[in-house]
Biopython code that builds the backbone (N, CA, C, O; Angstrom):
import numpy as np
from Bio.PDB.StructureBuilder import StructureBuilder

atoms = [
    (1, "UNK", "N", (-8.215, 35.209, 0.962)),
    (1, "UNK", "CA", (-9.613, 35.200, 1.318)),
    (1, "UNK", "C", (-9.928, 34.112, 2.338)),
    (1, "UNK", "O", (-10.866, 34.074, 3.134)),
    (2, "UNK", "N", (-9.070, 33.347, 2.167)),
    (2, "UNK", "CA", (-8.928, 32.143, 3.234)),
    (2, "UNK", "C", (-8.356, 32.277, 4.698)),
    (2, "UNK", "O", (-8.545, 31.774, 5.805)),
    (3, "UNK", "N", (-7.857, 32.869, 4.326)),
    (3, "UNK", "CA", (-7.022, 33.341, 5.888)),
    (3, "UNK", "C", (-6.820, 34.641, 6.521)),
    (3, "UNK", "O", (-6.806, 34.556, 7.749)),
    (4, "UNK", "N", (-6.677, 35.697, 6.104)),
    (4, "UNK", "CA", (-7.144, 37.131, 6.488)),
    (4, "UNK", "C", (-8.109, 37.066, 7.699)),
    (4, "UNK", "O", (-9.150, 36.426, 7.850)),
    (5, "UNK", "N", (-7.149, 38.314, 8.892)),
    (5, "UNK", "CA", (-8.222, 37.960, 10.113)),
    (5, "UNK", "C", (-9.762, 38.574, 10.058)),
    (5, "UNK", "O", (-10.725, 38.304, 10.776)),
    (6, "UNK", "N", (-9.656, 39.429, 9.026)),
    (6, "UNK", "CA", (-11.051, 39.526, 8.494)),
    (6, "UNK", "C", (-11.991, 38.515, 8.184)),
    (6, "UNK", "O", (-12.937, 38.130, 8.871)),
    (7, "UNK", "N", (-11.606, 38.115, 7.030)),
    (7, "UNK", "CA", (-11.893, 36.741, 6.454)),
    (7, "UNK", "C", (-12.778, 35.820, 7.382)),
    (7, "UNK", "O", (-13.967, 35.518, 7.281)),
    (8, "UNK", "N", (-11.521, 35.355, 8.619)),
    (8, "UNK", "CA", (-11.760, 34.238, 9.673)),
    (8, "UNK", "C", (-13.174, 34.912, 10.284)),
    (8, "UNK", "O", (-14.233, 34.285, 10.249)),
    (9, "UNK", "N", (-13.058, 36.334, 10.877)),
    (9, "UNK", "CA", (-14.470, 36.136, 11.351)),
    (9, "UNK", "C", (-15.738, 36.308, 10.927)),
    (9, "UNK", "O", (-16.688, 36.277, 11.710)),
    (10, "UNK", "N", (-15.902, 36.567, 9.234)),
    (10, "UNK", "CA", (-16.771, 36.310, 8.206)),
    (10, "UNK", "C", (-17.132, 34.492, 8.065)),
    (10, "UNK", "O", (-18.228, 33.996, 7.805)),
    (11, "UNK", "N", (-15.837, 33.771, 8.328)),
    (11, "UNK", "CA", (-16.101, 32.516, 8.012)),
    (11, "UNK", "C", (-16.683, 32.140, 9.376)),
    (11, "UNK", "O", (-17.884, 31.898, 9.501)),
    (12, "UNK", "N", (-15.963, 32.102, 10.229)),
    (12, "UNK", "CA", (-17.123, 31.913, 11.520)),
    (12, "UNK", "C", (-18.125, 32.014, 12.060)),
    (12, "UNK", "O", (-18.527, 31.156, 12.846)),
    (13, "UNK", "N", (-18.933, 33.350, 11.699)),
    (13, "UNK", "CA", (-20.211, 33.344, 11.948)),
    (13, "UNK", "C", (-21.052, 32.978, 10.560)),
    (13, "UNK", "O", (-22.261, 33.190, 10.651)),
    (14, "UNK", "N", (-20.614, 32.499, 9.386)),
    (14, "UNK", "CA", (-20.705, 31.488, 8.024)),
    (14, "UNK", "C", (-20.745, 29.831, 9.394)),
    (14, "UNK", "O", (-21.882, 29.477, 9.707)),
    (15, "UNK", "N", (-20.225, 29.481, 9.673)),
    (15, "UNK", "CA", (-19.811, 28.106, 10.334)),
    (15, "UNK", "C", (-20.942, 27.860, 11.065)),
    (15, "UNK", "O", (-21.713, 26.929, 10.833)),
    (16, "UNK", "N", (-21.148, 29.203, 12.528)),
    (16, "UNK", "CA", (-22.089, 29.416, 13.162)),
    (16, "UNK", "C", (-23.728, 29.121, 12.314)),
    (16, "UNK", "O", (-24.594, 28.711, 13.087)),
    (17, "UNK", "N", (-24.015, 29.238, 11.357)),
    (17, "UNK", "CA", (-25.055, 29.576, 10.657)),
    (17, "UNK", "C", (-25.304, 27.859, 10.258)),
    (17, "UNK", "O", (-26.240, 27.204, 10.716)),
    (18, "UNK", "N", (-24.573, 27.480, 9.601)),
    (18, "UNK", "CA", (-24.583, 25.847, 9.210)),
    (18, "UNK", "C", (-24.441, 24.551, 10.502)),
    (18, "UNK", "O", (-23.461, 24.312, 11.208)),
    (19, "UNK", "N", (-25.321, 24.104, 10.492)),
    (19, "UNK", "CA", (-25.077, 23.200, 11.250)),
    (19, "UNK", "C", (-24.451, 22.166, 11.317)),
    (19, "UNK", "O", (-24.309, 21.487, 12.334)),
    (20, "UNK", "N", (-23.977, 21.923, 10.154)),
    (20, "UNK", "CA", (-22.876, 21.099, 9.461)),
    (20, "UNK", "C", (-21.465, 20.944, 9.780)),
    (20, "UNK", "O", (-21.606, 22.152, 9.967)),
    (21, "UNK", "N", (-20.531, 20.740, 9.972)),
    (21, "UNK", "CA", (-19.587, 20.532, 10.342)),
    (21, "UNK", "C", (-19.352, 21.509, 8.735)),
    (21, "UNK", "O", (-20.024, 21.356, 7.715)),
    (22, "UNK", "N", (-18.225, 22.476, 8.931)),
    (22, "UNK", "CA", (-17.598, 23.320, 7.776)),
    (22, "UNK", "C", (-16.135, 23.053, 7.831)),
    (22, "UNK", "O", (-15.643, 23.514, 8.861)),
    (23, "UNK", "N", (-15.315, 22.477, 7.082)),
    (23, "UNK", "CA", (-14.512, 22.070, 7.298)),
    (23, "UNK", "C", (-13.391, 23.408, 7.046)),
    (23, "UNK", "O", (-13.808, 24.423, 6.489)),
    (24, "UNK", "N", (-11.906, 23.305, 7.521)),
    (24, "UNK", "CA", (-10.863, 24.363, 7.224)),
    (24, "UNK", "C", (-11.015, 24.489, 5.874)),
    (24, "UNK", "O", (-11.809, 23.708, 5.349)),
    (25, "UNK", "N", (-10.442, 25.290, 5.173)),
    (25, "UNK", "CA", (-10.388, 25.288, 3.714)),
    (25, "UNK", "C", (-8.997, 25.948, 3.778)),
    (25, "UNK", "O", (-8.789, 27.063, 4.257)),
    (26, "UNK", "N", (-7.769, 24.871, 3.069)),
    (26, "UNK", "CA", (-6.630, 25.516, 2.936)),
    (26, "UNK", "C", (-6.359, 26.258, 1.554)),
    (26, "UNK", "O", (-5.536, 27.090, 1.171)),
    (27, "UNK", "N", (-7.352, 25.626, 1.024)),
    (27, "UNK", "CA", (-6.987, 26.413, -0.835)),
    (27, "UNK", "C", (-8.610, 26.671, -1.624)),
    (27, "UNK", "O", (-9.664, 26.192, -1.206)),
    (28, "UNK", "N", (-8.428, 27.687, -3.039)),
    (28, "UNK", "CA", (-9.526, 27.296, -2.911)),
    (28, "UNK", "C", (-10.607, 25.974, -3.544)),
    (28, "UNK", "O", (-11.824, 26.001, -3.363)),
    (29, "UNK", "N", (-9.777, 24.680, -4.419)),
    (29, "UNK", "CA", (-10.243, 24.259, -4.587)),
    (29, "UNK", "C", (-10.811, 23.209, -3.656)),
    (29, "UNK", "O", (-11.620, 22.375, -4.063)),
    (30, "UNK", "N", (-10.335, 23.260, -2.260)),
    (30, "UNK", "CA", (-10.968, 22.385, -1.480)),
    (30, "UNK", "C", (-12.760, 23.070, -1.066)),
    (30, "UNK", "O", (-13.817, 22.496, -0.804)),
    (31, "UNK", "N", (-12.292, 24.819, -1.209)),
    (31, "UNK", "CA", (-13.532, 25.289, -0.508)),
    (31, "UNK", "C", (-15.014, 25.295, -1.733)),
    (31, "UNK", "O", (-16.203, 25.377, -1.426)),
    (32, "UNK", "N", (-14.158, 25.133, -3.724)),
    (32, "UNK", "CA", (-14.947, 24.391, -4.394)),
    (32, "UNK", "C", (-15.400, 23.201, -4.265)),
    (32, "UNK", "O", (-16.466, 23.030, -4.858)),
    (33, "UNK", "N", (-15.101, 22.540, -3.857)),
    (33, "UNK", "CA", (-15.207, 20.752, -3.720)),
    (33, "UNK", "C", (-16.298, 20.972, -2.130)),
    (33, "UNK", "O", (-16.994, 19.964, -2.014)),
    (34, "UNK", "N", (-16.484, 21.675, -1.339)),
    (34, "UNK", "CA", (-17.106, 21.886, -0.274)),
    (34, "UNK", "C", (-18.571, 22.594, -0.929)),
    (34, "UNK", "O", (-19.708, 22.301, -0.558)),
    (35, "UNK", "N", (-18.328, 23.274, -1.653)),
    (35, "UNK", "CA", (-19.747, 24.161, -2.390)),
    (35, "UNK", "C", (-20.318, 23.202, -3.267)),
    (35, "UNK", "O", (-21.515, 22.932, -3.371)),
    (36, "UNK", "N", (-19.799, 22.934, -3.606)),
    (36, "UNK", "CA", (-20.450, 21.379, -4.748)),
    (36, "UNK", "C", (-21.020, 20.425, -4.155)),
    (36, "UNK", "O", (-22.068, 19.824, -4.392)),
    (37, "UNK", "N", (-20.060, 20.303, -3.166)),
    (37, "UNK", "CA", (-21.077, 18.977, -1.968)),
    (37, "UNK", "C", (-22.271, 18.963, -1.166)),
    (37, "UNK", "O", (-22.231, 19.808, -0.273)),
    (38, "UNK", "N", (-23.174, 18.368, -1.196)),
    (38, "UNK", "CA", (-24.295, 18.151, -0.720)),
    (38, "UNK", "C", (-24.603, 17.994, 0.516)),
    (38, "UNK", "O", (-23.546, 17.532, 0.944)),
    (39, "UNK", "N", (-25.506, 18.066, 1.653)),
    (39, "UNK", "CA", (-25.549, 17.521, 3.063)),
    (39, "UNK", "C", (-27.197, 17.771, 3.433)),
    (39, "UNK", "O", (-27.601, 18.876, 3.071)),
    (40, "UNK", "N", (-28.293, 16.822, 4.163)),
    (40, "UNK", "CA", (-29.175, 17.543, 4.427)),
    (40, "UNK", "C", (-29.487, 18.791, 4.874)),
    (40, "UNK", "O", (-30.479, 19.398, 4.471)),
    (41, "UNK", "N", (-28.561, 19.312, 5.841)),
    (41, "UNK", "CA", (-28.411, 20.702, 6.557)),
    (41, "UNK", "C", (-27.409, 21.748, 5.987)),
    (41, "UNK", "O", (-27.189, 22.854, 6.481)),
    (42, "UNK", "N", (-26.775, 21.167, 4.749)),
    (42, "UNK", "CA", (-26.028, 22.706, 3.666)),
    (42, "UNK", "C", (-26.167, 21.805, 2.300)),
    (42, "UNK", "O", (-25.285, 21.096, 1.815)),
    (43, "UNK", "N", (-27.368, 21.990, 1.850)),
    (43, "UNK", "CA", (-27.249, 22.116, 0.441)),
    (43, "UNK", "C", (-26.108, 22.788, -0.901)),
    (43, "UNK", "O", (-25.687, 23.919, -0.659)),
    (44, "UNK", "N", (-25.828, 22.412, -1.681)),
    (44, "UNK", "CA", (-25.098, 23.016, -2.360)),
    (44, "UNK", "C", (-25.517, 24.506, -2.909)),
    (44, "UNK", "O", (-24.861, 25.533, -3.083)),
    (45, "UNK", "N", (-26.948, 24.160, -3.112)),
    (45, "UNK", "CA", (-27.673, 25.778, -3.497)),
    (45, "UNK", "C", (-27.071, 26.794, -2.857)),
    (45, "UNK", "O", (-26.532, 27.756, -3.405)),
    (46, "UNK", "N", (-27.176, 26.548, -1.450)),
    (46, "UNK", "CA", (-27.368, 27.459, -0.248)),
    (46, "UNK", "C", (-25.820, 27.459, 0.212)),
    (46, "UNK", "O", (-25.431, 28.372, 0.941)),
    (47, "UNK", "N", (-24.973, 26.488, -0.188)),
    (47, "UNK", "CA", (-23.664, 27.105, 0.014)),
    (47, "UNK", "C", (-23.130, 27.562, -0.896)),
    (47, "UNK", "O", (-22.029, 28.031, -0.608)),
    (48, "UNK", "N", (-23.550, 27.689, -2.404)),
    (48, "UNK", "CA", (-22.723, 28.697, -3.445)),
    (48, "UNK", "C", (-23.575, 29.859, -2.954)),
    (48, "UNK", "O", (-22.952, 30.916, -3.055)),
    (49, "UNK", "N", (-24.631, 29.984, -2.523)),
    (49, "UNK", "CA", (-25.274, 31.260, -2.277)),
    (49, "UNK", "C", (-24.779, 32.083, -1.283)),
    (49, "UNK", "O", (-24.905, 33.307, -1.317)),
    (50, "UNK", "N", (-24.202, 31.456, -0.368)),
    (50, "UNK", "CA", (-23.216, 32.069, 1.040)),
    (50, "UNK", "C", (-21.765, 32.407, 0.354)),
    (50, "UNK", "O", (-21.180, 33.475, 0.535)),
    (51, "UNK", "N", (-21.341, 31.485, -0.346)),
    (51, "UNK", "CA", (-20.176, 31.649, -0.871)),
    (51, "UNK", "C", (-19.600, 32.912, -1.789)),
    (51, "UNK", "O", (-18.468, 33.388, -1.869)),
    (52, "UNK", "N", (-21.154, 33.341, -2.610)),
    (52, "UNK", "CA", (-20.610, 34.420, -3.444)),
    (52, "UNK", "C", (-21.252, 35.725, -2.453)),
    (52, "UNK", "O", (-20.950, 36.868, -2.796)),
    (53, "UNK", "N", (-21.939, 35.574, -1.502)),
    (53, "UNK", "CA", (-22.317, 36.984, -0.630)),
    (53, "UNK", "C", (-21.344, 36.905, -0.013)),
    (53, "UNK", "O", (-21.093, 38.037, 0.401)),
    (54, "UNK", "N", (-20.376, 35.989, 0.415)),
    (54, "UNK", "CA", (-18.850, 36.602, 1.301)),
    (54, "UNK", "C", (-17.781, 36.642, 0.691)),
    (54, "UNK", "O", (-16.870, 37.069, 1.401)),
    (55, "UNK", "N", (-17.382, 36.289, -0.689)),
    (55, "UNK", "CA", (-16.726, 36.815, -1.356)),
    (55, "UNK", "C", (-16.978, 37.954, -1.893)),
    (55, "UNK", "O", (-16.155, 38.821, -1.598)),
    (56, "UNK", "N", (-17.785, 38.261, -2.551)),
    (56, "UNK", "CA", (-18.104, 39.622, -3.091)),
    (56, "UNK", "C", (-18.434, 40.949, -1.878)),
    (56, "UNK", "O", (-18.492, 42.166, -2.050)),
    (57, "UNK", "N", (-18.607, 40.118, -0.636)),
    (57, "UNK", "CA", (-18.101, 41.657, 0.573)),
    (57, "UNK", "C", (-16.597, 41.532, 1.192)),
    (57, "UNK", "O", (-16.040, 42.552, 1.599)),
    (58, "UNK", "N", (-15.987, 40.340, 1.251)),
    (58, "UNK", "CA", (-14.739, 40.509, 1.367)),
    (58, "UNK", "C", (-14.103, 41.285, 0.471)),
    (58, "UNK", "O", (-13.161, 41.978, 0.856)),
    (59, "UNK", "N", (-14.590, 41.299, -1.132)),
    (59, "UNK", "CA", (-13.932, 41.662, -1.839)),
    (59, "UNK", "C", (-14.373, 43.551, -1.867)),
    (59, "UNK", "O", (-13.525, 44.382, -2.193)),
    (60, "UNK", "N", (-15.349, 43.818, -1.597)),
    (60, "UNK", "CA", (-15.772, 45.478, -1.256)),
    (60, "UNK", "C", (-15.426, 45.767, -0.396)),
    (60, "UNK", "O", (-15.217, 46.979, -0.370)),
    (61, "UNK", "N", (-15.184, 45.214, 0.564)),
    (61, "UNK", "CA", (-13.750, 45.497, 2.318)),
    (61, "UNK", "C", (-12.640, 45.987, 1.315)),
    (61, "UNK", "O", (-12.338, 47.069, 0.812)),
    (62, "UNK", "N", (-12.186, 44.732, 1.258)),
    (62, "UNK", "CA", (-11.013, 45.445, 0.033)),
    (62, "UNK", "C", (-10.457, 46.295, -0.583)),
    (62, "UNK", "O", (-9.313, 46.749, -0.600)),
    (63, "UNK", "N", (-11.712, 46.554, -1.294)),
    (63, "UNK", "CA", (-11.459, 47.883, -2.358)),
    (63, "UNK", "C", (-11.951, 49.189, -1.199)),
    (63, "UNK", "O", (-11.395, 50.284, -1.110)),
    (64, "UNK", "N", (-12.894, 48.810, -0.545)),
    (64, "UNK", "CA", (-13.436, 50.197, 0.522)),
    (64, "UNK", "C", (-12.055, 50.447, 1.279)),
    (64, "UNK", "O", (-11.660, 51.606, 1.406)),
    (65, "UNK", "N", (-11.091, 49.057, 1.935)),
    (65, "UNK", "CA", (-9.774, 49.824, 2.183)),
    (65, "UNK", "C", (-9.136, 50.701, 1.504)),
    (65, "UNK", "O", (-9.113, 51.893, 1.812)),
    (66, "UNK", "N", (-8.368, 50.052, 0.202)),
    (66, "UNK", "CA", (-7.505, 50.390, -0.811)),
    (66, "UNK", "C", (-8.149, 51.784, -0.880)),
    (66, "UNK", "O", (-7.447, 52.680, -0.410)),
    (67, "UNK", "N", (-9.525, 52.200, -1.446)),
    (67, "UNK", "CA", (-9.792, 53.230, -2.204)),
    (67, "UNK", "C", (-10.240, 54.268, -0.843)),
    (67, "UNK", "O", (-9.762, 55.402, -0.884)),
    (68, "UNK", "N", (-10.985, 53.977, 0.150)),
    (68, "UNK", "CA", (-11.391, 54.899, 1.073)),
    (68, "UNK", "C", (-10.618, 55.456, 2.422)),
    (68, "UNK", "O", (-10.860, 56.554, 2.922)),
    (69, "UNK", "N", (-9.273, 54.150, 3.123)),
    (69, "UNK", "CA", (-9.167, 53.873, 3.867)),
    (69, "UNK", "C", (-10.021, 53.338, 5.302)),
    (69, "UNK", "O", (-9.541, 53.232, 6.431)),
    (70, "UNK", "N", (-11.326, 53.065, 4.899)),
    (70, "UNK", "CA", (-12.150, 52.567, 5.999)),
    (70, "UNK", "C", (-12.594, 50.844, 5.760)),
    (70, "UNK", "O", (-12.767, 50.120, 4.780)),
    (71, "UNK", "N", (-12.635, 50.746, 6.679)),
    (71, "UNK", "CA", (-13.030, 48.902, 6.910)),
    (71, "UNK", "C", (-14.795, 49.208, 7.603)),
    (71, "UNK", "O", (-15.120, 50.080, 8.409)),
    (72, "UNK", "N", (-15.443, 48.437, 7.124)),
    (72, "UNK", "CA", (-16.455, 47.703, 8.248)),
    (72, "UNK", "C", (-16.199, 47.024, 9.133)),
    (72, "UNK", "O", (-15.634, 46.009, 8.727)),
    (73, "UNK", "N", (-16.321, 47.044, 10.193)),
    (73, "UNK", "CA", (-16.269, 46.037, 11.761)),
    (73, "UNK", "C", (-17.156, 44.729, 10.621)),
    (73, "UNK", "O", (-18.155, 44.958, 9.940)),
    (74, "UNK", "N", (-16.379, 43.356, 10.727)),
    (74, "UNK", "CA", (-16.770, 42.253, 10.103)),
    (74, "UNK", "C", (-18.034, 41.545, 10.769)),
    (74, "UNK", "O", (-18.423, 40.432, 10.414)),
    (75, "UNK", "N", (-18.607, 42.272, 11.729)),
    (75, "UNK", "CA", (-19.996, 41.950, 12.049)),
    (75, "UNK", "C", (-20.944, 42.230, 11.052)),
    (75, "UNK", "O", (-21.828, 41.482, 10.634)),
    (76, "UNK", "N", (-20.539, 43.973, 10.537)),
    (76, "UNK", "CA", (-21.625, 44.485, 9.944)),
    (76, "UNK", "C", (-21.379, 44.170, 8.587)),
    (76, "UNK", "O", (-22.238, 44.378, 7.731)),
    (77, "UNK", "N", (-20.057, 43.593, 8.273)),
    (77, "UNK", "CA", (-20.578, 43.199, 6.947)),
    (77, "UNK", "C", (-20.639, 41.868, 6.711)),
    (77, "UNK", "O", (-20.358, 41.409, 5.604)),
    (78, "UNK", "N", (-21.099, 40.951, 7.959)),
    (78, "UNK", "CA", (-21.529, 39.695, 8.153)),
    (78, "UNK", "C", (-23.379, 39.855, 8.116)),
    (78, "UNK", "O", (-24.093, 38.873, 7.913)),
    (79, "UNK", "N", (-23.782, 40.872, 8.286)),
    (79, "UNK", "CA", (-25.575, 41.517, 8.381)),
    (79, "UNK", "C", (-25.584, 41.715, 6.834)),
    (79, "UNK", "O", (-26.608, 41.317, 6.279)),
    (80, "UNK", "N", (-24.810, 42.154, 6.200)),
    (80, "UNK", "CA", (-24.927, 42.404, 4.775)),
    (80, "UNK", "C", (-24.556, 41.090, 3.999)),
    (80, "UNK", "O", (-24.796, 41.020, 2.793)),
    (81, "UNK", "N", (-23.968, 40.040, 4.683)),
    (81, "UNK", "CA", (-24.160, 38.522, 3.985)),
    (81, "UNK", "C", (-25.404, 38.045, 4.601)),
    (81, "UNK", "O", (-25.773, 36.986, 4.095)),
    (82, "UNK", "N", (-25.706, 38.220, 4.969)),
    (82, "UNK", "CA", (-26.789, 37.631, 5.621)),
    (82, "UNK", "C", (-28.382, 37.902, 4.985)),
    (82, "UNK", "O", (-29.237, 37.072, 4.675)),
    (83, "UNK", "N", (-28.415, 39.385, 4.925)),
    (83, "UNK", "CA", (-29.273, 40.236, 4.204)),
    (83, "UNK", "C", (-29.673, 39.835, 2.663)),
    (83, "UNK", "O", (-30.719, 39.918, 2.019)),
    (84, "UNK", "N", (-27.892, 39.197, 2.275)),
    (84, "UNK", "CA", (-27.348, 39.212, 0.770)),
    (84, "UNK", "C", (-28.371, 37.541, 0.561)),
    (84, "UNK", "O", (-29.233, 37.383, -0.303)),
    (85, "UNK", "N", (-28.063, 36.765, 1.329)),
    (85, "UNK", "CA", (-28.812, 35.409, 1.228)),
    (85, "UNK", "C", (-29.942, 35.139, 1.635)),
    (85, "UNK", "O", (-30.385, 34.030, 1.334)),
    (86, "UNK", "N", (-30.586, 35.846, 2.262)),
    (86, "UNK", "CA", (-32.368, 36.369, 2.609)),
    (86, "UNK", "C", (-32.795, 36.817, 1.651)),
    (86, "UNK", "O", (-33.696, 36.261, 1.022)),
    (87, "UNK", "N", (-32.189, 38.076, 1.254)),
    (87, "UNK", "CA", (-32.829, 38.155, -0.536)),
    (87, "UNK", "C", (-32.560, 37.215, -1.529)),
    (87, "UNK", "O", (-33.552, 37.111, -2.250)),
    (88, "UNK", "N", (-31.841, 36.638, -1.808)),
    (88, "UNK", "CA", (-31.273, 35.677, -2.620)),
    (88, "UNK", "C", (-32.457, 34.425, -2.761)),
    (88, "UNK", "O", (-32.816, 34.003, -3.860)),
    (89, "UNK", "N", (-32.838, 34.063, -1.838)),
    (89, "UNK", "CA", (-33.532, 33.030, -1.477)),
    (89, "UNK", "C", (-34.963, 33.600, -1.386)),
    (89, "UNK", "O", (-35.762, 33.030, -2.130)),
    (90, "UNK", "N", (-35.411, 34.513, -0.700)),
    (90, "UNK", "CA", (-36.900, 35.137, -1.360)),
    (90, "UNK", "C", (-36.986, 35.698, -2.564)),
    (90, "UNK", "O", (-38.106, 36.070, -2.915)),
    (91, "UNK", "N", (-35.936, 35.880, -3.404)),
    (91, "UNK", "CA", (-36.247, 36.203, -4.931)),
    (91, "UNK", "C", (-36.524, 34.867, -5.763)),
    (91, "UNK", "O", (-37.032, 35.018, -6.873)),
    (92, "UNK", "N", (-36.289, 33.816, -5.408)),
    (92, "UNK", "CA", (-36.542, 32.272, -6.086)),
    (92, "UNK", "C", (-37.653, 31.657, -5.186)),
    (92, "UNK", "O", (-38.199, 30.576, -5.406)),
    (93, "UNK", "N", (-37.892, 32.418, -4.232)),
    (93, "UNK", "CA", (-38.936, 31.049, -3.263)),
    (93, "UNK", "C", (-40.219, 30.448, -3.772)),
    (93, "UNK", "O", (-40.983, 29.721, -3.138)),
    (94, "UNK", "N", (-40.372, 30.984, -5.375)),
    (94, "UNK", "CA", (-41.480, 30.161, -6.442)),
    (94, "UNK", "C", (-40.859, 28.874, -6.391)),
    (94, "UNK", "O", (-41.674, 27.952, -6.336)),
    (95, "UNK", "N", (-39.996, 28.636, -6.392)),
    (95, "UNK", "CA", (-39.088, 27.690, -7.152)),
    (95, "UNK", "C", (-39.199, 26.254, -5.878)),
    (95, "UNK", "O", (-38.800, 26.427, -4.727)),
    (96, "UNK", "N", (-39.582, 25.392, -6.180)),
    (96, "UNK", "CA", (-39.884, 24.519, -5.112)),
    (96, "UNK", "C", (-38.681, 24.165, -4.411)),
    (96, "UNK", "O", (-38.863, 23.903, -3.222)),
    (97, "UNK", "N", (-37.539, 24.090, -4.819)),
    (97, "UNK", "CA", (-36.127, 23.940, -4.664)),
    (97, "UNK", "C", (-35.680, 24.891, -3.446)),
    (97, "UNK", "O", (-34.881, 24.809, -2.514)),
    (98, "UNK", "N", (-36.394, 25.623, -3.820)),
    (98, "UNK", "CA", (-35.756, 26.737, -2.694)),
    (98, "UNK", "C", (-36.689, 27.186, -1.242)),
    (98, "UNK", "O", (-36.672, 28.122, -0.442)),
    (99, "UNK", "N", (-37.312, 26.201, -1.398)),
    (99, "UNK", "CA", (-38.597, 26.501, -0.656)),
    (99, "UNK", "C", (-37.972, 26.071, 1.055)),
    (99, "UNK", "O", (-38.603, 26.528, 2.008)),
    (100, "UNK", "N", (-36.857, 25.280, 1.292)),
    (100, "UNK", "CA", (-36.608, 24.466, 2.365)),
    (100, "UNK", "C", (-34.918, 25.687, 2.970)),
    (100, "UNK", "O", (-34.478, 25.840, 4.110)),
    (101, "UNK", "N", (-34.483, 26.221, 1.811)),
    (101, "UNK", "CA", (-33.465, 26.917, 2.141)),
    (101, "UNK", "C", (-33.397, 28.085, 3.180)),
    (101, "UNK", "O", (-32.423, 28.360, 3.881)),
    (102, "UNK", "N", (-34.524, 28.680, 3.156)),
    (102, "UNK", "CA", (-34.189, 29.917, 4.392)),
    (102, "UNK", "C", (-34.616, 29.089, 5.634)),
    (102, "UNK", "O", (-33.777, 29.115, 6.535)),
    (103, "UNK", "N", (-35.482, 28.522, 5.826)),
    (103, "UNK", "CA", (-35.229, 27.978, 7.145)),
    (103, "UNK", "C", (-34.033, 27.095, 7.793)),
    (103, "UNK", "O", (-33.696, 26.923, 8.964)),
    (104, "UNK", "N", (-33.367, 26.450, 6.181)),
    (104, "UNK", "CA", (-31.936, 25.934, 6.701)),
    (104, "UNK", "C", (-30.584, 27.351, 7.077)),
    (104, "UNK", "O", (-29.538, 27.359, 7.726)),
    (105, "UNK", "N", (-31.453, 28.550, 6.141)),
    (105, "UNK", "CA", (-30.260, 29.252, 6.688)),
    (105, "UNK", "C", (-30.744, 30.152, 8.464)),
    (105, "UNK", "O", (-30.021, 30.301, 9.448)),
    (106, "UNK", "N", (-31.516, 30.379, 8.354)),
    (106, "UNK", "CA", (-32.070, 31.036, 9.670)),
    (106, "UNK", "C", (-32.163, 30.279, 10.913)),
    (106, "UNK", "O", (-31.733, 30.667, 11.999)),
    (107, "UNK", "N", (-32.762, 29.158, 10.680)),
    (107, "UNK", "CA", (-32.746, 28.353, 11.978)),
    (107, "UNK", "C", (-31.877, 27.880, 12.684)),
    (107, "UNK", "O", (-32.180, 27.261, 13.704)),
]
sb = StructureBuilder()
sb.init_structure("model")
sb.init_model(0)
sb.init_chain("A")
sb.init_seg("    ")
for serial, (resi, resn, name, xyz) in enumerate(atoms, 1):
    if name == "N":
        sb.init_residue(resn, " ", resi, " ")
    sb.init_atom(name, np.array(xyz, "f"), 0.0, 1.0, " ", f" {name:<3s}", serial, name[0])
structure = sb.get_structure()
């Protein structure tokens, strides 16, 4: 999930999105130790929230290979992470916590 040339350009336009410096991730407990960590411009909220919308479409690439033989072009299922954390974040935006997150992810 780390390295797959799929993967890479899911994580890149992920990189693109944060203004943060995103560091390589060779395993995955470094890319836990990265979701846990804090920064004014990637909250931890907002990076487990990216984290499980691109795992869980890497992981439906996957199975849509294995079981269908078709892939998505990793743009379009970079619109469906994207989509995935826009809803994510307007389903809590009561929540004062979350009130600062879509403009950290959109802007």
């Amino acid at each position: 999930m780390l390295s797959c040339p799929y993967a890479l350009v899911l994580w890149s336009e992920v990189k693109r999105r944060f203004r943060d410096t995103v560091p390589p991730f060779s395993n995955w407990s470094d890319l836990m130790q990265w979701t846990s960590s804090s920064s004014p411009t990637t909250p931890s909220m907002l990076c487990m929230m990216v984290i499980q919308a691109l795992v869980y479409n890497i992981w439906q690439q996957r199975n849509n290979k294995l079981q269908n033989h078709t892939l998505l072009p990793p743009l379009v299922a970079f619109k469906r992470i994207n989509r995935h954390v826009i809803d994510s974040i307007s389903a809590a935006r009561k929540q004062k916590k979350f009130c600062s997150l879509m403009l950290l992810w959109l802007i």
